[in-house]
Backbone bond lengths (Angstrom), bond angles and torsions (degrees), N, CA, C in turn:
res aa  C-N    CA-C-N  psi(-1)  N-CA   C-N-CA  omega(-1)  CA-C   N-CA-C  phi
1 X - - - 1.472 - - 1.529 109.53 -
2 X 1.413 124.46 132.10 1.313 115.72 165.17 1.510 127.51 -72.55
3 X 1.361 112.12 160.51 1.550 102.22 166.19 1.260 126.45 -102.45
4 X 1.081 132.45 164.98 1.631 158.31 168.74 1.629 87.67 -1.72
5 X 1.415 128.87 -59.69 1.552 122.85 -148.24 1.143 102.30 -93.06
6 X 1.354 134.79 -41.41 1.336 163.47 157.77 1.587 83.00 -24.73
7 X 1.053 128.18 -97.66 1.142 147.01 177.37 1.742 125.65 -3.99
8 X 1.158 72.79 -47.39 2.128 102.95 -164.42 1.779 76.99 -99.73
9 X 0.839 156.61 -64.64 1.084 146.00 163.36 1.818 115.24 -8.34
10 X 1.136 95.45 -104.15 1.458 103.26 164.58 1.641 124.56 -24.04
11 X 1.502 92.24 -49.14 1.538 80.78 -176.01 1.668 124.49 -83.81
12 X 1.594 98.06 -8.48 1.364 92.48 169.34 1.792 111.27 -98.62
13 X 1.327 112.36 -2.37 1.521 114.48 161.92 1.658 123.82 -56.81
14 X 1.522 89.14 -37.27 1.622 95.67 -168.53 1.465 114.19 -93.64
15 X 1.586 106.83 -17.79 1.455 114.60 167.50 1.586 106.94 -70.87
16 X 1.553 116.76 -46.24 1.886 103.58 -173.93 1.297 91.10 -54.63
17 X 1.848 127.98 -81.46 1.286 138.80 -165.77 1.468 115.45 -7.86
18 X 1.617 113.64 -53.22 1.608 125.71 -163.27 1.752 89.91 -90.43
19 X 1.257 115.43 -29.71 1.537 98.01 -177.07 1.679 110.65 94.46
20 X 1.032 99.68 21.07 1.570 105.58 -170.21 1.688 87.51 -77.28
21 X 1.861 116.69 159.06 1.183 146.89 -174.16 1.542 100.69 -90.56
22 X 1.143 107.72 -48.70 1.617 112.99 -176.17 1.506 106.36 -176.51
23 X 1.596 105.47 150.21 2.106 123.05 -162.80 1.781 78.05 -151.61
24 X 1.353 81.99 142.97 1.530 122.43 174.87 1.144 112.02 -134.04
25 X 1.029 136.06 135.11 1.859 135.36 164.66 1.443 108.19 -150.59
26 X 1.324 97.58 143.74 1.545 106.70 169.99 1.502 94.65 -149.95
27 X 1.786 91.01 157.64 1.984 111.99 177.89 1.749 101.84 -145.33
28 X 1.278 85.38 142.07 1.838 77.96 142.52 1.214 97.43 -148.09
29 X 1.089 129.74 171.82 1.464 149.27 -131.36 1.628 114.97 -164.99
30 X 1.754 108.33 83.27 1.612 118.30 168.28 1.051 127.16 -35.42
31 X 1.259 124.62 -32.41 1.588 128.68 169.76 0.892 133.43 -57.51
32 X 1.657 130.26 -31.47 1.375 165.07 -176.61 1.069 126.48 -92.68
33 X 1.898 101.63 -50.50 1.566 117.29 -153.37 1.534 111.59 44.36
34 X 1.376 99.05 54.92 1.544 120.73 147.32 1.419 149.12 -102.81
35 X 1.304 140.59 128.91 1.141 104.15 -165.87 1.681 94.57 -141.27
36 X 1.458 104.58 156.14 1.779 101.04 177.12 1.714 108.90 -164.10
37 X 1.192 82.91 160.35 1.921 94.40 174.20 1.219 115.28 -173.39
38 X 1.581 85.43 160.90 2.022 108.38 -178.34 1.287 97.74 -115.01
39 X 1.449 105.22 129.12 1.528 126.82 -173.02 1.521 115.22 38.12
40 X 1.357 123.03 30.68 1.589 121.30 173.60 1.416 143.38 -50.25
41 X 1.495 79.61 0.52 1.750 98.15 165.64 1.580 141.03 -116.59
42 X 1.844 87.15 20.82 1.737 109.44 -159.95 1.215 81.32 -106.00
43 X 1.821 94.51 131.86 1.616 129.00 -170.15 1.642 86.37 -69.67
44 X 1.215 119.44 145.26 1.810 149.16 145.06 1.086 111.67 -91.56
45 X 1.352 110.11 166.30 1.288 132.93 154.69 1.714 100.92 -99.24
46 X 1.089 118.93 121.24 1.856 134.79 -158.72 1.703 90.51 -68.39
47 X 1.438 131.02 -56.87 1.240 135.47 -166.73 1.954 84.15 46.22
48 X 1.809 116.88 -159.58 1.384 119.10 -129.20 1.771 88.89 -87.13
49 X 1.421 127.32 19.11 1.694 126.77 -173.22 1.634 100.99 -86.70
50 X 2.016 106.99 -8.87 1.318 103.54 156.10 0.982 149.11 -47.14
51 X 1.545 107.66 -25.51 1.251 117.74 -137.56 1.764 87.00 -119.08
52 X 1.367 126.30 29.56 1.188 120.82 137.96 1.157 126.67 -109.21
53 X 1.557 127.88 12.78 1.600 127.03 134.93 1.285 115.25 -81.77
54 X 1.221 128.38 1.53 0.985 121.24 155.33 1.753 138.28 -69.32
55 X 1.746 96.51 -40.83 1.234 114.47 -176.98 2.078 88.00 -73.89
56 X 1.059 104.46 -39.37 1.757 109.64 -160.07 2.055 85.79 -47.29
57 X 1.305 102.68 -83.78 1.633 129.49 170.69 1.942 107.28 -11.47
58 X 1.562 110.11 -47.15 1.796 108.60 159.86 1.251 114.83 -63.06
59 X 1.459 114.72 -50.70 1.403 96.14 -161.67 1.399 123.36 -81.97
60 X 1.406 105.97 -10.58 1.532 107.42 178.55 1.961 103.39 -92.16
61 X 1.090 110.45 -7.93 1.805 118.13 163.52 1.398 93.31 -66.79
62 X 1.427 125.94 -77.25 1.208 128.10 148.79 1.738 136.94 25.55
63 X 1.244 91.31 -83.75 1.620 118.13 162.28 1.348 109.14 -75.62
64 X 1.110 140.49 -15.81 1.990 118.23 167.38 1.555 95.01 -104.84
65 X 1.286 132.03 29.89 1.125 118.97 173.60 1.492 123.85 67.84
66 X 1.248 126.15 25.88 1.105 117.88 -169.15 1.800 100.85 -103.78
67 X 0.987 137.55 -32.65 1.422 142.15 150.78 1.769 114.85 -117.80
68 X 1.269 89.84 143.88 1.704 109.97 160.98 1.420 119.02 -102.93
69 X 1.429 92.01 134.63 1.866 95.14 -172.96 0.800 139.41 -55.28
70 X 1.703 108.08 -22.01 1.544 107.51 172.98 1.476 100.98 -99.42
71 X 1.138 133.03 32.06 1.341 132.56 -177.73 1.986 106.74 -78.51
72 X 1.069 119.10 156.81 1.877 103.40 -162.71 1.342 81.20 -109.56
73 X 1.777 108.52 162.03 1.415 131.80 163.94 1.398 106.45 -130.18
74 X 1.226 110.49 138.39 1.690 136.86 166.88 1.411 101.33 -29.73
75 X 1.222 143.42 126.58 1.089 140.98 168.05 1.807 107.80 -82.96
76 X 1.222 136.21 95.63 1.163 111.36 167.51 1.902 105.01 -149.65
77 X 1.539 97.13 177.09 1.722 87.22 -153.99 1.836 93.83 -123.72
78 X 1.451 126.30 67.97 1.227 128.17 154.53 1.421 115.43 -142.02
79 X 1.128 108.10 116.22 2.004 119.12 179.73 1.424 113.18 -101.24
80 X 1.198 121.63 161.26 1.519 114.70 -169.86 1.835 90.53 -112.94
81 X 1.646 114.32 123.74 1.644 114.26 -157.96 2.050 96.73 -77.12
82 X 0.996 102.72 164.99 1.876 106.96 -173.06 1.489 95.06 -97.52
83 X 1.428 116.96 28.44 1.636 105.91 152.94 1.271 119.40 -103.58
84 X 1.124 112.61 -53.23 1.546 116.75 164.78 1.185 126.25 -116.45
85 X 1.354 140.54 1.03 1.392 147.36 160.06 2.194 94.23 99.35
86 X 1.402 109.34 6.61 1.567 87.50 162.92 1.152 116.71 -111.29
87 X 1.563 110.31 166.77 1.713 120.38 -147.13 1.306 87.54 -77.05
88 X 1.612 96.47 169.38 1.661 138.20 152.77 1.325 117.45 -151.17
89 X 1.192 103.33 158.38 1.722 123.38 154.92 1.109 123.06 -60.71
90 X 1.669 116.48 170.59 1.392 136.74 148.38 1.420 111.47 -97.66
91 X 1.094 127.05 93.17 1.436 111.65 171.13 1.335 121.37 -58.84
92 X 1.436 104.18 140.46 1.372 124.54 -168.38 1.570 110.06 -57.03
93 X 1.142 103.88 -44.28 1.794 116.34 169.39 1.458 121.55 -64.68
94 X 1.161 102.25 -21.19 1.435 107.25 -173.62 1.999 105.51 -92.26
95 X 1.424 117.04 -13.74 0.875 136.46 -126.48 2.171 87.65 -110.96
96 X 1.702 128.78 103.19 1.837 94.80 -177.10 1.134 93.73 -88.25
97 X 1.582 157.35 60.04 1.025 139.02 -165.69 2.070 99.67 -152.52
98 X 1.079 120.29 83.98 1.458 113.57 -172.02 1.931 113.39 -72.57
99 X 1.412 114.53 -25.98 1.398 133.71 -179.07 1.644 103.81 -52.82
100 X 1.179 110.27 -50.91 1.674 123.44 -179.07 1.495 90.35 -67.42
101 X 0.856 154.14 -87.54 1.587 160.03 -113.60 1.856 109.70 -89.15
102 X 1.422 94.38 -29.32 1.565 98.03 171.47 1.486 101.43 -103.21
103 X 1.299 124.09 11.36 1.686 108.81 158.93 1.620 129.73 -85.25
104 X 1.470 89.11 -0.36 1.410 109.50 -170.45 1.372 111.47 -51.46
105 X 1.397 121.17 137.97 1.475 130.86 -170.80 1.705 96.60 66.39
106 X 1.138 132.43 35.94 1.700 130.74 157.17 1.409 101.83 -121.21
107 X 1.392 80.74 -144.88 1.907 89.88 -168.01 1.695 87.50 -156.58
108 X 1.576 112.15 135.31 1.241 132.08 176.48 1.842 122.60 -96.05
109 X 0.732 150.60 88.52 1.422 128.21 176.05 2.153 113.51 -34.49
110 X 1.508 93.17 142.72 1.346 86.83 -162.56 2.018 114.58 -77.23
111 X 1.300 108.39 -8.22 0.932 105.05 159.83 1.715 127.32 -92.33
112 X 1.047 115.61 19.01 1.614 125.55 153.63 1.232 96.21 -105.76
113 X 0.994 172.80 -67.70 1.900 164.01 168.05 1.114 106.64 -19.10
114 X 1.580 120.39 -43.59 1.634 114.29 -179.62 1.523 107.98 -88.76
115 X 1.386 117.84 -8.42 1.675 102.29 167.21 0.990 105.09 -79.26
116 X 1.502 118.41 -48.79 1.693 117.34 -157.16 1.751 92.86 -56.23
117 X 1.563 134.38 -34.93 1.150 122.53 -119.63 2.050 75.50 -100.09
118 X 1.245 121.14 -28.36 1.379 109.55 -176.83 1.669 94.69 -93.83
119 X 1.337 122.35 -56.27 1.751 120.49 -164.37 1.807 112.18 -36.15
120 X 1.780 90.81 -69.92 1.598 80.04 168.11 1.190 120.69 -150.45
121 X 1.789 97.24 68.21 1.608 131.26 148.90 1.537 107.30 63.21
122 X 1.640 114.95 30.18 1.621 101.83 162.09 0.829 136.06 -36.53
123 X 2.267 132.71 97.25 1.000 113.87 152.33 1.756 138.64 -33.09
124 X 1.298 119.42 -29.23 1.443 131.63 -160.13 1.984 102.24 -98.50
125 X 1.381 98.09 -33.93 1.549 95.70 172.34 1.729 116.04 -74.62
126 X 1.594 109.31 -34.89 1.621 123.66 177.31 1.949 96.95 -53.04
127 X 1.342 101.99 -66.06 1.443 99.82 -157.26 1.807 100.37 -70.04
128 X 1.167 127.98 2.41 1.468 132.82 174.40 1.786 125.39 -76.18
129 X 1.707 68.94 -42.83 1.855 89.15 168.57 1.431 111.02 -98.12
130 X 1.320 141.40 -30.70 1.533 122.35 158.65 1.135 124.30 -54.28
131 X 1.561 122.25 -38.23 1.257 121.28 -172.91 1.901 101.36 -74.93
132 X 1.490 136.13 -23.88 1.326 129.15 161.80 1.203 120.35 -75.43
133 X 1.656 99.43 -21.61 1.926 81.98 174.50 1.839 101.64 -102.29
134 X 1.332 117.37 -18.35 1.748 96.84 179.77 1.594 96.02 82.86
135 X 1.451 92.66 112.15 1.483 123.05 172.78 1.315 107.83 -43.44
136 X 1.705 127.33 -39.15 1.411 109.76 -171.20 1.945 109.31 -90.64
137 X 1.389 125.30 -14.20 1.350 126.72 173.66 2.060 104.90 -61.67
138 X 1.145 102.71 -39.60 1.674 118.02 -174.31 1.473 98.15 -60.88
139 X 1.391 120.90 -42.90 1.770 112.37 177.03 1.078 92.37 -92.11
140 X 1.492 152.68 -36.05 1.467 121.94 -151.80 1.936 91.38 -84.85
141 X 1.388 134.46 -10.46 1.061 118.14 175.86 1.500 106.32 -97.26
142 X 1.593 140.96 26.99 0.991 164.55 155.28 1.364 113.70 -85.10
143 X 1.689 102.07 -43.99 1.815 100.85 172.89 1.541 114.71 -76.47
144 X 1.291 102.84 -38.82 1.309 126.16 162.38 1.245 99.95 -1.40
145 X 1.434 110.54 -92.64 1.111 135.52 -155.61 1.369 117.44 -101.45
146 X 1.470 121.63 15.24 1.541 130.45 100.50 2.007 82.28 116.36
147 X 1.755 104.02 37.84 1.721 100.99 -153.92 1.585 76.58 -102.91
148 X 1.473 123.24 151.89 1.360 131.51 -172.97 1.633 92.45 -114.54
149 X 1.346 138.59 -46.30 1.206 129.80 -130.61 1.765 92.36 -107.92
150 X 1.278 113.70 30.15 1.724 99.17 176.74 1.817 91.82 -140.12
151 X 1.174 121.27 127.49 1.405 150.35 -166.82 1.697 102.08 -114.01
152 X 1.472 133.52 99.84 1.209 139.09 169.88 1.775 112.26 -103.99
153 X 1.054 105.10 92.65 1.695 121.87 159.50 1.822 129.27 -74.98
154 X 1.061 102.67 -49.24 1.582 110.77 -160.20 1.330 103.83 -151.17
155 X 1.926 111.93 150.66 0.938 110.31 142.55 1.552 132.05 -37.13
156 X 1.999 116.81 -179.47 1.300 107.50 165.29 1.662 103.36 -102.57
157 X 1.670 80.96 156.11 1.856 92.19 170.00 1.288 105.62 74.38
158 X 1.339 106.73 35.22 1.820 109.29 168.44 1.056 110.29 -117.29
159 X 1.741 115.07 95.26 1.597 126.80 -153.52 1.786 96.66 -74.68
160 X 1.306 129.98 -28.38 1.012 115.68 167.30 1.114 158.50 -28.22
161 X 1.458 72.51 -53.79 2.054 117.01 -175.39 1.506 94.88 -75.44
162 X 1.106 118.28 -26.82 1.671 106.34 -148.30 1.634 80.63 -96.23
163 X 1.543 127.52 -45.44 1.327 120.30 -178.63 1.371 114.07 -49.45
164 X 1.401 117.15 -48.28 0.853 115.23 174.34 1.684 132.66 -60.21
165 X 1.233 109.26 4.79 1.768 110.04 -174.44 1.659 99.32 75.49
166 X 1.373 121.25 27.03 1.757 117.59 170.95 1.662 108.63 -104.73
167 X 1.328 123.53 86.64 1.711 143.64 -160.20 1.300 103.67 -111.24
168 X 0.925 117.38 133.22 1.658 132.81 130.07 1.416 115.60 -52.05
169 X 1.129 113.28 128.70 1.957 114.91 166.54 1.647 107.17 -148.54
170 X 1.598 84.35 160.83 1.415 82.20 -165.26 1.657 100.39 -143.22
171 X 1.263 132.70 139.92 1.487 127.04 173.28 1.715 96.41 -90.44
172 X 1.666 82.33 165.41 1.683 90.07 175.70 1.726 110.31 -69.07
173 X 1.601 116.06 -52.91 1.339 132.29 160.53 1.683 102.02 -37.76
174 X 1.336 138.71 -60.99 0.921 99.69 177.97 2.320 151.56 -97.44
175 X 2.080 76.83 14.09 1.331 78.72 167.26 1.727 104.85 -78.68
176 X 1.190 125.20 -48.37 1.349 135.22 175.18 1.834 112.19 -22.01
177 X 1.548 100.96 -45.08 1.354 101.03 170.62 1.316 126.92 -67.92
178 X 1.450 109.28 -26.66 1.421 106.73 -170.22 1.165 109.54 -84.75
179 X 1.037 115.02 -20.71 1.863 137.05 -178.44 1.901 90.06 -56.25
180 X 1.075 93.35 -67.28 1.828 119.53 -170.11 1.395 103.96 -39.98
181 X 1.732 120.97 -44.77 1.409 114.20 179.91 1.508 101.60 -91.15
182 X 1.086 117.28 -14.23 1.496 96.96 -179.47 1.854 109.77 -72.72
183 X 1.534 104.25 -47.46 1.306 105.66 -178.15 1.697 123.95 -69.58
184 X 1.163 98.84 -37.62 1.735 111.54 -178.57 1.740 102.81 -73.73
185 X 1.225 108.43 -22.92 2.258 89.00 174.43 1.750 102.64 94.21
186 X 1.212 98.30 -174.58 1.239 104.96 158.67 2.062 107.52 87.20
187 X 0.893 113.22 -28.80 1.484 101.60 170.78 1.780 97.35 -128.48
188 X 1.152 125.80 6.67 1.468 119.01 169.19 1.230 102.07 -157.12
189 X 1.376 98.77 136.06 1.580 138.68 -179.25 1.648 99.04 -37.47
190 X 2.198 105.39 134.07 1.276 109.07 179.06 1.692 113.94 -45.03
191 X 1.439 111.81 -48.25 1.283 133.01 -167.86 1.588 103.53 -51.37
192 X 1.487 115.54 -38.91 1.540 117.30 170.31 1.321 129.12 -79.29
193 X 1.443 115.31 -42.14 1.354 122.87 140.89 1.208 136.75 -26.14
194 X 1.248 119.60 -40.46 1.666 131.30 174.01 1.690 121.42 -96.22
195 X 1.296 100.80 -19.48 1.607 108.80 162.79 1.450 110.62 -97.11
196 X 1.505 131.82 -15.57 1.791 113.45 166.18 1.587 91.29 -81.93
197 X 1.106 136.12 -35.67 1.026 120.64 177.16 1.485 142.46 -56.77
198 X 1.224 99.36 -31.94 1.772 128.48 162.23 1.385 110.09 -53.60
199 X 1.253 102.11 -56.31 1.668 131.45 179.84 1.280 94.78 -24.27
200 X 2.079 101.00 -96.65 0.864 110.20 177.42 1.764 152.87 -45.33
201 X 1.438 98.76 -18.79 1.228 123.32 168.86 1.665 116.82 -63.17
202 X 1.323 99.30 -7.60 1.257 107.34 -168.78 1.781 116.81 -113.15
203 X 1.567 103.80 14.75 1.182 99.66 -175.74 1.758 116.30 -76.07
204 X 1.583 109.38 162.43 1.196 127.00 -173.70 0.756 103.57 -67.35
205 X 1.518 111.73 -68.34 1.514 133.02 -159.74 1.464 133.25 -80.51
206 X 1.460 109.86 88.35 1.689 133.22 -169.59 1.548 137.44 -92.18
207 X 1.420 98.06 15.96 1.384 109.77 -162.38 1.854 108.26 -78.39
208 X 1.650 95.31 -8.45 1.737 100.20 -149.69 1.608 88.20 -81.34
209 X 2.315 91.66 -98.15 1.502 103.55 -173.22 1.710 118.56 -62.43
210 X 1.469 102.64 -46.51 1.617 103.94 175.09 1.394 127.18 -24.93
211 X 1.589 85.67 -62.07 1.558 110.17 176.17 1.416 114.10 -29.43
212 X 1.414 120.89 -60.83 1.480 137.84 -151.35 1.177 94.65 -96.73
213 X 1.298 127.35 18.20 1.921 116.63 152.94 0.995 117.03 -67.89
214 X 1.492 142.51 146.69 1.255 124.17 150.65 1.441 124.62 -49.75
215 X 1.741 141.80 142.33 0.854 159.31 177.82 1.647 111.33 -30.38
216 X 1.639 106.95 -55.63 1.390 134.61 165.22 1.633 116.72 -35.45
217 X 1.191 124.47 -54.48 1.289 145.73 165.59 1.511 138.16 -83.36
218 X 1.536 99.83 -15.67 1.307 102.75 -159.40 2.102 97.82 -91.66
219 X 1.092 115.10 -30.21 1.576 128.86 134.00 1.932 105.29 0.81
220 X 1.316 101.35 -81.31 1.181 112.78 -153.35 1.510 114.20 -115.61
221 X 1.953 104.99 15.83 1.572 102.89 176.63 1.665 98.60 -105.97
222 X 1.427 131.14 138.25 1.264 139.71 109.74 1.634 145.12 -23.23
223 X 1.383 116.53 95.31 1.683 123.49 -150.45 1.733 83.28 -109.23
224 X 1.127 106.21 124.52 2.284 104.02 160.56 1.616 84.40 -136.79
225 X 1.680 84.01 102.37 1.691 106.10 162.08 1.149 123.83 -132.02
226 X 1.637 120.65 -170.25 1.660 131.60 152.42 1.022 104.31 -153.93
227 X 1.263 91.78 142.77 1.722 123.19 -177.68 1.526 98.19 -88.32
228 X 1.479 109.71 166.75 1.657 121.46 157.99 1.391 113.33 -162.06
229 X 1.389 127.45 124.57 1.011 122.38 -174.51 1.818 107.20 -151.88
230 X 1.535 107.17 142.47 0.782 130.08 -178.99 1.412 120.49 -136.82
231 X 1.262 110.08 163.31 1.768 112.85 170.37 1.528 126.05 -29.96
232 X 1.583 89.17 -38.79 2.076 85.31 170.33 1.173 114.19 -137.67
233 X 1.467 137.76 26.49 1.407 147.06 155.18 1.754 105.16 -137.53
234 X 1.643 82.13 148.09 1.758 100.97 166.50 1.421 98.15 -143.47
235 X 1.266 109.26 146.03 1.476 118.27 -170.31 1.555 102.05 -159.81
236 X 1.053 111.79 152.69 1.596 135.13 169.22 1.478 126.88 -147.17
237 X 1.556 115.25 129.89 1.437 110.82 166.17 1.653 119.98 -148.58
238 X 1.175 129.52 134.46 1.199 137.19 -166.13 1.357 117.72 -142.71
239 X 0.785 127.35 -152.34 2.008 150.67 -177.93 1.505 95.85 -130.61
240 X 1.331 131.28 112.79 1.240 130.49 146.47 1.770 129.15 -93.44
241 X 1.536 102.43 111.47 1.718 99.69 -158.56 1.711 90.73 -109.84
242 X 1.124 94.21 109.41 1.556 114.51 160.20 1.362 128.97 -83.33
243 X 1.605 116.11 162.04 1.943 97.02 -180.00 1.192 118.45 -93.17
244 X 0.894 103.72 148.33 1.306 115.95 179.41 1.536 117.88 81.61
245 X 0.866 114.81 44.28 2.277 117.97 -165.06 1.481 101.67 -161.53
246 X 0.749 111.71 173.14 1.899 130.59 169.63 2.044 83.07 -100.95
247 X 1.786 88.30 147.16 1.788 78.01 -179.48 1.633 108.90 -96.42
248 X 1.647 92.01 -142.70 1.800 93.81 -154.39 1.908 85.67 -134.88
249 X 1.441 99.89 136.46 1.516 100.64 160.13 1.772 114.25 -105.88
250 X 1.115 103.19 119.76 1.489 113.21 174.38 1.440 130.39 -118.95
251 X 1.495 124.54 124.77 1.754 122.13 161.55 1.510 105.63 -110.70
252 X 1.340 75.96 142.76 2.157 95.66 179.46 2.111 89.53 -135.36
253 X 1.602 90.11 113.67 1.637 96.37 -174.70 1.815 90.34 -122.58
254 X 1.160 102.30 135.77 1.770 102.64 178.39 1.464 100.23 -155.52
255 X 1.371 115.90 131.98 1.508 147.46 171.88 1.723 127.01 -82.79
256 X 1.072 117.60 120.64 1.643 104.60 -162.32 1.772 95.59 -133.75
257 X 1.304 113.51 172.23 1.211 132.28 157.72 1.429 99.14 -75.62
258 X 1.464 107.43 136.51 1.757 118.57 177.36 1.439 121.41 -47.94
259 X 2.116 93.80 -33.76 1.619 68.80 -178.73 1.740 120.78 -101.53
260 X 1.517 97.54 42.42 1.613 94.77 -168.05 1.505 97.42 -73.63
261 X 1.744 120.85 166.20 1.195 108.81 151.58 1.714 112.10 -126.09
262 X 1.427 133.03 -155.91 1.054 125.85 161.09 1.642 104.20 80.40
263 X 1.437 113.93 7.58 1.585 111.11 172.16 1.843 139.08 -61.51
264 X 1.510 84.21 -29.28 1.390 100.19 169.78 1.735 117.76 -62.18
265 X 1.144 97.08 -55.22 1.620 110.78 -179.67 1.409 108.45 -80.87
266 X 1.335 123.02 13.42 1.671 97.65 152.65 1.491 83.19 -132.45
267 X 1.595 154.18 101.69 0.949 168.11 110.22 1.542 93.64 -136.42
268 X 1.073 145.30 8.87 1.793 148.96 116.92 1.247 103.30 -54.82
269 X 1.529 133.15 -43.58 1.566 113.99 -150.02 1.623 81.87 -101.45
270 X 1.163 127.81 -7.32 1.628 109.87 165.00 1.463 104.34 -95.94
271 X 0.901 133.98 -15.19 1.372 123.83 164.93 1.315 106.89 -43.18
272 X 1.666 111.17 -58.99 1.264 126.60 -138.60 1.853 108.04 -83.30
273 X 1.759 103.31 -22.85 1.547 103.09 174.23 1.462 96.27 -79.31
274 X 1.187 133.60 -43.14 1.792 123.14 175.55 1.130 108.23 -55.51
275 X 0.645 119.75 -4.32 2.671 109.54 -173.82 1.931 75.95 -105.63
276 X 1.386 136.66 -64.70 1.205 128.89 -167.09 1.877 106.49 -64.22
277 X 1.223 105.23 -25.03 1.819 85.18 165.88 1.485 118.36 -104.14
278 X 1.324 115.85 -5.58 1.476 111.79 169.39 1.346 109.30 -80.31
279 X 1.751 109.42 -45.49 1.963 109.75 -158.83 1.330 100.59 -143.70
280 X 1.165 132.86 22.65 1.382 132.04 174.09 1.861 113.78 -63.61
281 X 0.916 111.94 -50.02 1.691 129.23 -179.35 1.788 87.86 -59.75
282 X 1.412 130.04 -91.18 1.615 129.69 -171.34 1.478 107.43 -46.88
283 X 1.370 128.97 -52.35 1.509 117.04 -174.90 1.197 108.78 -64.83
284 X 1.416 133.63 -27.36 1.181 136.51 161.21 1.435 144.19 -29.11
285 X 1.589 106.32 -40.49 1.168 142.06 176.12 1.301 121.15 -89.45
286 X 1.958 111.40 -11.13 1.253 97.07 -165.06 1.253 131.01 -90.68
């Protein structure tokens, strides 16, 4: 296993190397009851790693009874943006999710909106479920649960908002937390617990933490994450459940010049020094 410096080493090796602007990461680690990070308190731009306070924000609507999951929503594609209260779209292009976009003029059950909206990152399912739960229930179940490092402003794809300086951000420390209440229990129902978890277990998009398993393990590990990526950040954070261990919650958030490329694969190669300082020594052996 490496240590603490070892660690910070590497990870700021692979950040000059790639040319990255700025990397944040944080873990803690059930097995241990450890926890650590590099720069875990440097503001992001959230891009789609939002959209697991989002799923958090359903299920605890969820739990006071205020919707049922299989309850249906209107499928339709105009939001009013949080700069000036006039509408926009989701563009269809902008949009990786085609299932949402041809439901338009139907009705979804709201627990298919929250898969599509983490599996594969519906802009059009995200802004379906903010606009039913209301931008301010999504932070007050953020205070809730007492998480400092995640900032909810706006739907996504509200070019307005964003001109305007109206962002989502997110620390590494505090996606890590939200991870922490989702997995650890205790302020939401088992029954909700085991369906964000499903959720997430179910994502598409694997290029980030997955990636950076070793080959050996990656076989037989379980990843419930979200990705977010944009023109000048890529970020990932999930639960990584390995065999034989209690697992690990991890965010890897990194900022680039637009025209960098190769971002995916080195937020893999930080994946991949965290699995070697959390479980490298035990998976090793196995």
């Amino acid at each position: 296993m490496q240590d603490s410096g070892v660690l910070r080493n590497d990870i700021e090796r692979i950040a000059r190397e790639a040319g990255a602007e700025s990397i944040a990461i944080s873990y803690y680690d059930y097995e241990k009851d450890t926890a650590g990070s590099y720069h875990g308190d440097r503001w992001f731009h959230a891009a789609s790693t939002i959209k697991i306070a989002v799923l958090a924000a359903l299920f605890a609507a969820i739990d006071e009874n205020r919707f049922h999951p299989k309850a249906r929503l209107h499928v339709r594609n105009w939001f009013l943006s949080a700069a000036d209260g006039k509408p926009y779209q989701v563009a269809a292009s902008r949009d990786a999710n085609a299932t949402v976009q041809a439901a338009i003029g139907k009705t979804m059950r709201l627990e298919e909106l929250a898969l599509h909206m983490i599996a594969t990152s519906s802009n059009l399912a995200t802004n379906l479920l903010v606009d039913l739960l209301g931008r301010e229930w999504i932070q007050d179940v953020l205070n809730r649960l007492d998480i400092h490092g995640i900032d909810f402003q706006r739907g996504v794809e509200d070019e307005r908002a964003f001109e305007a300086g109206i962002n989502n951000r997110v620390t590494a420390n505090g996606l890590v937390s939200l991870l922490k209440a989702i997995y650890s229990g205790g302020y939401f129902s088992p029954e909700s617990r085991d369906q964000m978890l499903d959720i997430l277990l179910r994502q598409e998009f694997t290029s980030g933490i997955p990636a950076g398993l070793p080959d050996f393990v990656r076989s037989r590990a379980r990843v419930a994450n979200k990705t977010g990526e944009i023109s000048t950040v890529s970020h990932d954070a999930g639960l990584v459940f390995l065999p034989d261990r209690q697992p690990y919650a991890v965010a890897i958030l990194s900022q680039w010049r637009p025209d960098r490329s190769g971002r995916r694969e080195v937020v893999a190669d930080l994946s991949r020094i965290v699995y070697h300082h959390l479980a490298g020594e035990a998976e090793a052996d196995v």
